[in-house]
Each structure stands twice: as structure tokens, then as C-alpha cells.
N, C-alpha and C positions, 0 to 999 in steps of 0.2 A: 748615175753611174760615174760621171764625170767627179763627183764628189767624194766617191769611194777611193778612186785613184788617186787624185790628190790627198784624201787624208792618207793613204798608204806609202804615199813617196815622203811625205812628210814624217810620218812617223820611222821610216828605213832610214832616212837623212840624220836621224839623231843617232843611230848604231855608228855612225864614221868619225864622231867629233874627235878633236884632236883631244889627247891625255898627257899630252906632255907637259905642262902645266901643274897637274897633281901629282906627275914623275919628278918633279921638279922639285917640290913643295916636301914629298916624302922625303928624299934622299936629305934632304937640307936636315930633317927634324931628328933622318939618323945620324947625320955628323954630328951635329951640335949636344943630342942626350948623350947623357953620361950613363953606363950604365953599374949598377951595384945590388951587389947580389952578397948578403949577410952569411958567413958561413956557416957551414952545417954543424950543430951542436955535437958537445964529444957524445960518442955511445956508450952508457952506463955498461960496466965490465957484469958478461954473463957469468954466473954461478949455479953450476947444473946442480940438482941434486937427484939422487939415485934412488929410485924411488921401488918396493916391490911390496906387490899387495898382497902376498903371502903373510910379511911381517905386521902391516897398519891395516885401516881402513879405508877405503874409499874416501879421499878429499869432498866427494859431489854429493855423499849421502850424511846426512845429521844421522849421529848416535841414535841408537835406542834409549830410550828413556831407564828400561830396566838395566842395560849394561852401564850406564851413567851412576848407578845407583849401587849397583854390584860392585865396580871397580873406586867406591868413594871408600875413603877407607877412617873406619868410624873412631874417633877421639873419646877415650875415656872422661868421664865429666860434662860429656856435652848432650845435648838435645839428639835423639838420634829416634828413626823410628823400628818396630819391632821385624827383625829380617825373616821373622819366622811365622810372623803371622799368612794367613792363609790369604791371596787377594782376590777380589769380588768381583763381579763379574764388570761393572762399570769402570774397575779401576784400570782397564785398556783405551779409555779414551783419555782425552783431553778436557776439559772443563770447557772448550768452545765448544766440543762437538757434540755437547748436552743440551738440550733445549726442556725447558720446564714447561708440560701440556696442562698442569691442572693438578687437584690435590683430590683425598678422599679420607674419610673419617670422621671425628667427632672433635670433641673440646679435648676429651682425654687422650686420644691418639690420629694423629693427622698424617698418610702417608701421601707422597710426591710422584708425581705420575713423569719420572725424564725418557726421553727420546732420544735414542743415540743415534749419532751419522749415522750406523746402519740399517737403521729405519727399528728397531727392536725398542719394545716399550717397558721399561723399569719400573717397578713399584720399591720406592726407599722409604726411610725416614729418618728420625735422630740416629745416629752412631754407625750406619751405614757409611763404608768408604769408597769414594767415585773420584776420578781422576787419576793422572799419572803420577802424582806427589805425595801416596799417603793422605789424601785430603778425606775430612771424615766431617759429616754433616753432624752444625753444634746446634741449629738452630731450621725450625720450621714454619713459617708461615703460609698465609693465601697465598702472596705473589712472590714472596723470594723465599730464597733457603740460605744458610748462610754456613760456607765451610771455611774450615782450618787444614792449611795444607804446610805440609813440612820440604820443604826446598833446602838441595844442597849449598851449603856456600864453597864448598872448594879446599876447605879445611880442615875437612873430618866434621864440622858440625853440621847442624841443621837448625833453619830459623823459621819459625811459624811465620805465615802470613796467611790472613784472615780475606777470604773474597766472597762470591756467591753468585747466585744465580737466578736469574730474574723469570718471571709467568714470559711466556710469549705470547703476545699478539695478534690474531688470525685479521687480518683485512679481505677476508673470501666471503663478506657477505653484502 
């Protein structure tokens, strides 16, 4: 017991020490810093603009692809594709959002079995057109297909480029 007491006056005895010393030690270190403070950079001058979404589109949402397409306006002389051809059922996706399950046929005619995002299973093959760009399958294989898609340039033309699409891979076994 007696030892409890003493560590306890002992440990109270340290709540009283004097602090003038470190009041001392502070005050010195505020006279002596200098203090500096960089001033606040100019603020770039606002320019509102009047914005009404009756006239534009929506800043937050990307064009439709079909209104991109509608609104190019086509240059005589150039690559252009047919505005009146009829579009097919796959040409609502995107070329990502195709996936190749597998093929069926013969030597003489090979059709392609694609999967679209919405889970719905396509049977294509040569001269079928899929994607958002006019893209029209040139070419058939096991594992890829290979299309030609016509992409605006911004100038009234249009420039083939050649992509494709690859067998997918199942790791579910």
C-alpha cells in the first residue's frame, strides 16, 4: 500500500512542473521567424457562356453514332457509304460489343456465330454488315472475321479501315 501512495504522489508531482522555461523558449522562436507568405495568384477572368438545351445537345452525353453520320455532309468525289441502304440488325452495336462464339458450315460456305451485349445470337457471314460504321464482313475464317468499316473524317469523306474480330475463348472448363 505504501508503495501505491508513493508512486501516486509521485506521478501528481509531475502535473506541477514549472513551464516557463518552454514559455520562454516559444516566445524567443516567435520574435526571431520571419514570417512569408507568397501571394495569391491572379484569378483567371470568368467567361460565362449562355448555355440552352433546347438549341444543342447535352455536353455529358456522346452523339449518336447515327446523328454523326446524318449530320456529315457528304463531298462529291469521295468514298462515301450508301444512305439508303437498309441497316442490319447487328449494325446497332459496336464492334467491341460483339464477341465471335464459333462458326458453322462447310468449305463452300462458313457462317459466324457473334453474340451481341444483349446476350442475342447472330448468324452472319461474307457481305453481312455489323457495327456502327458501315462495317461489312470481307473475309471468314475458324477464328477471325475480318471487316472493312467506313469511318467519318470530318470532311465529307470517308476512309476504309480494315479491323476484325477475333473466336473467344471460354476458360469455364
Amino acid at each position: 500500500m505504501k508503495k501505491s501512495v508513493l508512486f501516486s504522489v509521485l506521478i501528481l508531482s509531475g502535473c506541477f512542473d514549472d513551464v516557463s522555461e518552454i514559455k520562454n523558449h516559444m516566445a524567443t522562436v516567435k520574435a526571431t521567424t520571419k514570417v512569408y507568405i507568397e501571394p495569391m495568384p491572379e484569378a483567371p477572368i470568368f467567361r460565362s457562356f449562355h448555355y440552352t438545351s433546347e438549341e444543342l445537345r447535352s455536353p455529358f452525353v456522346a452523339p449518336k453514332p447515327e446523328i454523326i453520320q446524318e449530320k456529315t455532309q457528304q463531298m462529291p468525289g469521295c468514298l462515301s457509304p450508301d444512305p439508303r441502304r437498309q441497316k442490319q440488325a447487328l449494325e446497332k452495336f459496336a464492334l467491341a460489343d460483339l464477341v465471335m462464339r464459333g462458326t458453322l458450315g462447310d468449305e463452300n460456305l462458313l457462317w459466324v456465330l457473334l453474340e451481341a451485349s444483349n446476350g442475342t445470337l447472330h448468324r452472319v457471314s461474307v457481305g453481312h454488315y455489323i457495327g456502327l460504321y458501315n462495317g461489312r464482313i470481307t473475309e471468314v475464317g475458324n477464328k477471325k472475321i475480318k471487316v472493312i468499316e467506313l469511318i467519318p473524317d470530318g470532311a465529307g469523306c470517308w476512309i476504309k479501315r480494315e479491323t476484325g474480330i477475333n473466336l473467344a475463348i471460354s476458360n469455364k472448363e
